[in-house]
FIDREN-258808 format. One record per residue (C-alpha): x, y, z; residue in one letter; residue number from 1. Coordinates in pm, whole numbers, plus 50000, padded with zeros to 5 digits. Example, Ala and Ser with C-alpha at 12.3 -4.5 7.8 and 13.67 -1.06 7.14 Angstrom:
BEGIN
east north up code pos
51230 49550 50780 a 1
51367 49894 50714 s 2
END
This chain:
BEGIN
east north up code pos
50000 50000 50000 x 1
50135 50333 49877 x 2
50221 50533 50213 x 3
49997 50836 50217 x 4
50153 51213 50367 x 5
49999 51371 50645 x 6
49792 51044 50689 x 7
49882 51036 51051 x 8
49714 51392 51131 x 9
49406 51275 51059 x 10
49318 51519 50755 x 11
49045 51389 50595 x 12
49002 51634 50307 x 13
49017 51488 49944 x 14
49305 51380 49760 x 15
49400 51527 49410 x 16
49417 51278 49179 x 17
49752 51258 49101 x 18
49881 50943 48858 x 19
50275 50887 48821 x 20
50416 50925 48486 x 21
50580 50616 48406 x 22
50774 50807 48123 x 23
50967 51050 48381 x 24
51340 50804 48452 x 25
51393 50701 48826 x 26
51610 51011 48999 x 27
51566 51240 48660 x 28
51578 51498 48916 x 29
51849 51377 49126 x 30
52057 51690 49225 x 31
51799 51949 49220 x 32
51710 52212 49462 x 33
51339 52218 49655 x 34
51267 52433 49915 x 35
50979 52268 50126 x 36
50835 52533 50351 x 37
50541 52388 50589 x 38
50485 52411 50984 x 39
50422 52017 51010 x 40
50714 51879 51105 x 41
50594 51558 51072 x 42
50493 51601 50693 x 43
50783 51808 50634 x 44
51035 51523 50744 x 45
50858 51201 50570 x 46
50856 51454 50230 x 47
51214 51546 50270 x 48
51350 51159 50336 x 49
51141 51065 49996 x 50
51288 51343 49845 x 51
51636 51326 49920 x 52
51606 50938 49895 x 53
51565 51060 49526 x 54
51887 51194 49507 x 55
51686 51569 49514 x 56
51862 51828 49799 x 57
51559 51985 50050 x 58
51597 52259 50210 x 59
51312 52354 50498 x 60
51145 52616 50637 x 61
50867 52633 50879 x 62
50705 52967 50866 x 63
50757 53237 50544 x 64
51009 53418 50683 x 65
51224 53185 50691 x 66
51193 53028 50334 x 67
51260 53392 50231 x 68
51606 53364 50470 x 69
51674 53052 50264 x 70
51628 53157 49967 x 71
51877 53445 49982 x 72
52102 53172 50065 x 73
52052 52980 49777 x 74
51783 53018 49501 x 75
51582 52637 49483 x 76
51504 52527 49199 x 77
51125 52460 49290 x 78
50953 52517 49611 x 79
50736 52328 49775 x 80
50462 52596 49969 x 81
50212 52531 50206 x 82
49921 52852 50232 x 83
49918 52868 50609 x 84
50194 52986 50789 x 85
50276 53114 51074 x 86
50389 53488 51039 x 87
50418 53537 50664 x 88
50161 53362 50490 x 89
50192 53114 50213 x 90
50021 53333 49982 x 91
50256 53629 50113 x 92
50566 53441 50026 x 93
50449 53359 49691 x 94
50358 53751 49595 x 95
50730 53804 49727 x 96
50875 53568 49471 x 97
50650 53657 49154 x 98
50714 54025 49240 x 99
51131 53986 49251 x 100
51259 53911 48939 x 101
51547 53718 49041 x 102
51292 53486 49162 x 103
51001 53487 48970 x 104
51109 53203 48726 x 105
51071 52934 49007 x 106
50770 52730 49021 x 107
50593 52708 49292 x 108
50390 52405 49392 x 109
50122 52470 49713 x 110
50074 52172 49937 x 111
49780 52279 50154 x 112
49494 52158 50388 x 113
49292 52440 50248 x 114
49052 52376 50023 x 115
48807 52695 50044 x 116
48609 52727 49745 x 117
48871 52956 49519 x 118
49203 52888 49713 x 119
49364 52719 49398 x 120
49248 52946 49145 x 121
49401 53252 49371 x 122
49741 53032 49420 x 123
49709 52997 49036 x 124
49664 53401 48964 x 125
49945 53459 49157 x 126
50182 53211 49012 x 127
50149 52920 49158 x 128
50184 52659 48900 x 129
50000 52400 49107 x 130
49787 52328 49431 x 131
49787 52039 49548 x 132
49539 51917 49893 x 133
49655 51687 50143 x 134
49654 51389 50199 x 135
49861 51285 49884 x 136
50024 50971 49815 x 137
50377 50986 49831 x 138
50442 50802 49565 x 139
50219 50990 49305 x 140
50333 51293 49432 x 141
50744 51248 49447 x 142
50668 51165 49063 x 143
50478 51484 48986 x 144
50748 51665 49144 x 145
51022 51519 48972 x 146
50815 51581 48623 x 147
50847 51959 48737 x 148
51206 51911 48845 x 149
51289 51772 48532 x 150
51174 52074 48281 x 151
51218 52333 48565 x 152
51619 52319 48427 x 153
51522 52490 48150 x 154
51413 52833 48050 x 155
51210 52896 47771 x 156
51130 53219 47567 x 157
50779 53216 47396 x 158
50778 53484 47110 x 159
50451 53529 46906 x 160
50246 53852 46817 x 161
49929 53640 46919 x 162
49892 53748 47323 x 163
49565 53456 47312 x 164
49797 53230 47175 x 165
50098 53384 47393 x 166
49905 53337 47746 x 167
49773 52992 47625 x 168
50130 52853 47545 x 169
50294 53030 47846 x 170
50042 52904 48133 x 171
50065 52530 47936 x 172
50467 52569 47972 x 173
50422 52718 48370 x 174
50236 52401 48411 x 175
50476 52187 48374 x 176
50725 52308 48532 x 177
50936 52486 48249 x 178
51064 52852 48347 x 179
50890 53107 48082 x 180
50925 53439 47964 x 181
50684 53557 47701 x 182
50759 53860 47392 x 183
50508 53979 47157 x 184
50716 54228 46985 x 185
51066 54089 46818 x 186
51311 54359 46871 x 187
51231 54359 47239 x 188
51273 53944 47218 x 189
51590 53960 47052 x 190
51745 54217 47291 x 191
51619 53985 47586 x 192
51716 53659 47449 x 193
52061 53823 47419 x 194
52047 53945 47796 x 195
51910 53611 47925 x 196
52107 53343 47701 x 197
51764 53124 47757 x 198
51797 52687 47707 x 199
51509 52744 47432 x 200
51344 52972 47185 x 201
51008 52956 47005 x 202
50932 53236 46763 x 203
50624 53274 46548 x 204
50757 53412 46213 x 205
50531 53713 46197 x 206
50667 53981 46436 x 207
50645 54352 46500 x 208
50961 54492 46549 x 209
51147 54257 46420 x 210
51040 53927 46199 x 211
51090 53593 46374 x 212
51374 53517 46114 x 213
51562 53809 46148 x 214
51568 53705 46479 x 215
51619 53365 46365 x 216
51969 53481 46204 x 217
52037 53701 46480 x 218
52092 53413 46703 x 219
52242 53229 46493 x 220
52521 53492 46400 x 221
52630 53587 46760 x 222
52859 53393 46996 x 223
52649 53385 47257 x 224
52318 53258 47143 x 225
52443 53094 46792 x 226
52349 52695 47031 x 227
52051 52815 47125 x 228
51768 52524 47032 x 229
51494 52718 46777 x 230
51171 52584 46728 x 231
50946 52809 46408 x 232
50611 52837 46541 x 233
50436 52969 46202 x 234
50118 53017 46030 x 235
50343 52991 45758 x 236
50304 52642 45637 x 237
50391 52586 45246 x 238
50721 52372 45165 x 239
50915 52657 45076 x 240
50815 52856 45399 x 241
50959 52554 45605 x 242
51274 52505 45437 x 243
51368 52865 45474 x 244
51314 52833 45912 x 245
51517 52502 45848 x 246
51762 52649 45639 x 247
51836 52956 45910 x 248
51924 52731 46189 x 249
51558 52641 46349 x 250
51537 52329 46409 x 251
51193 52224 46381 x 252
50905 52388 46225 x 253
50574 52375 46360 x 254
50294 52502 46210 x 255
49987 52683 46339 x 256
49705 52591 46482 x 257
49922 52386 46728 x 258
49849 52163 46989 x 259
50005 52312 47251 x 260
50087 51933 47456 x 261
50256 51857 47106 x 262
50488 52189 47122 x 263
50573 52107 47460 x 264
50690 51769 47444 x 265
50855 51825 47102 x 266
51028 52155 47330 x 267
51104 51842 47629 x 268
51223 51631 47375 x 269
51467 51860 47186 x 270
51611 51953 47522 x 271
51626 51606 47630 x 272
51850 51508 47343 x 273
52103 51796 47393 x 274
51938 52024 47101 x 275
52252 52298 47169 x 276
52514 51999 47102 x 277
52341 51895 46775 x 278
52401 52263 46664 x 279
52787 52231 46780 x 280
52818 51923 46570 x 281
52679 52122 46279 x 282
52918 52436 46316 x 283
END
């Protein structure tokens, strides 16, 4: 029988229905950061040993003021937030990261008891990418995390003039765990990609500013961002329109409409297989 968290405190509120993903490889997040900040010492402890069983480094608080202490010490990679707290409240600490931009890449995951009609679509508005009730299983949930763990790695800029189509692919890209930062206007994407070196670019072809292949070459020309993984993301869609995104340096062409669970996993995938050393082999 899968051993269930916070079993022992007698919370009898409903589980969310969370299945392991039997594609995610045992320890895929082995050497990651979490920051698990909750005032149950018991929960906190049984979490942590399944964690760091996992190869995955936790770091605890017990009350918000302290998770904000650890973080100055070193930024997690996720964290791990229950909504109340004593002093500063979950929700408090999670408007503190989403408002600091040093820190407002890291997902957040709430783990709460709370669940007032509402809660998780506030978490949600203020950046949480999930909320999860307790009691979980262990099991399920150690698997969701490392899922998050696992794309969390990797930053991600989303360019597209679209902002429907923009929001849509961002929050789909939050959700599972991927740090995102969104452009509608190319110039202003080139000049960031440039700042932030991200692990990924997507880039809808039809820009203001600046068109997503002049961007494209842009990349591709400097030092800096020349093994940076391109994926086309174009209405765009006749042979010769593909070969000239393939022929810049993308390397794949999607075309619109998308499903947006296809762009992400082809986005995992590319990752996955090292899509910056494929480009080094082909300099």
């Amino acid at each position: 029988m899968i051993e269930t968290l916070c079993e022992a405190c007698g919370n009898a509120l409903a589980t969310k229905s969370l299945e392991p993903d039997k594609t995610v490889p045992q320890g895929a997040a082995a050497g990651s950061y979490v920051l698990l900040v909750d005032d149950d010492r018991e929960l906190a402890a049984l979490l942590s040993a399944r964690l760091e069983s996992r190869g995955i480094h936790v770091m605890r608080a017990a009350d918000g003021g302290e998770a904000m202490r650890q973080i100055e010490t070193r930024i997690p990679d996720l964290v791990i937030l229950d909504v109340m707290l004593p002093g500063l409240s979950g929700h408090a600490v999670l408007q503190k990261l989403k408002f600091d931009p040093a820190l407002s890449l890291i997902p957040v995951v709430m783990l709460s008891a709370n669940a007032a009609e509402g809660e998780a679509e506030s978490a949600k508005r203020l950046g949480a990418i999930d909320y999860i009730l307790k009691p979980v299983e262990a099991e399920a949930l150690i698997a969701h995390l490392e899922k998050i763990l696992d794309a969390a790695r990797y930053h991600v800029v989303l360019m597209d003039n679209d902002d429907t189509l923009l929001d849509l692919l961002g929050e789909k890209f939050r959700q599972r765990g991927f740090r995102v930062s969104t452009r509608n206007d190319g110039k202003e994407a080139w000049d960031y990609i440039l700042k932030s070196l991200p692990d990924l670019v997507i880039l809808d072809r039809m820009m203001p500013g600046m068109d997503g292949i002049a961007v494209l070459k842009n990349i591709r020309a400097e030092h800096a961002t020349k093994n940076i993984p391109v994926i086309v993301l174009s209405a765009r869609k006749e042979e010769r329109d593909v070969k000239i995104g393939l022929q810049f340096g993308a390397q794949e062409y999607v075309t619109k409409p998308c499903d947006p669970e296809d762009l992400l996993n082809r986005s995992l995938a590319l990752l996955q297989a090292g899509g910056s050393e494929k480009i080094r082999q082909a300099n």
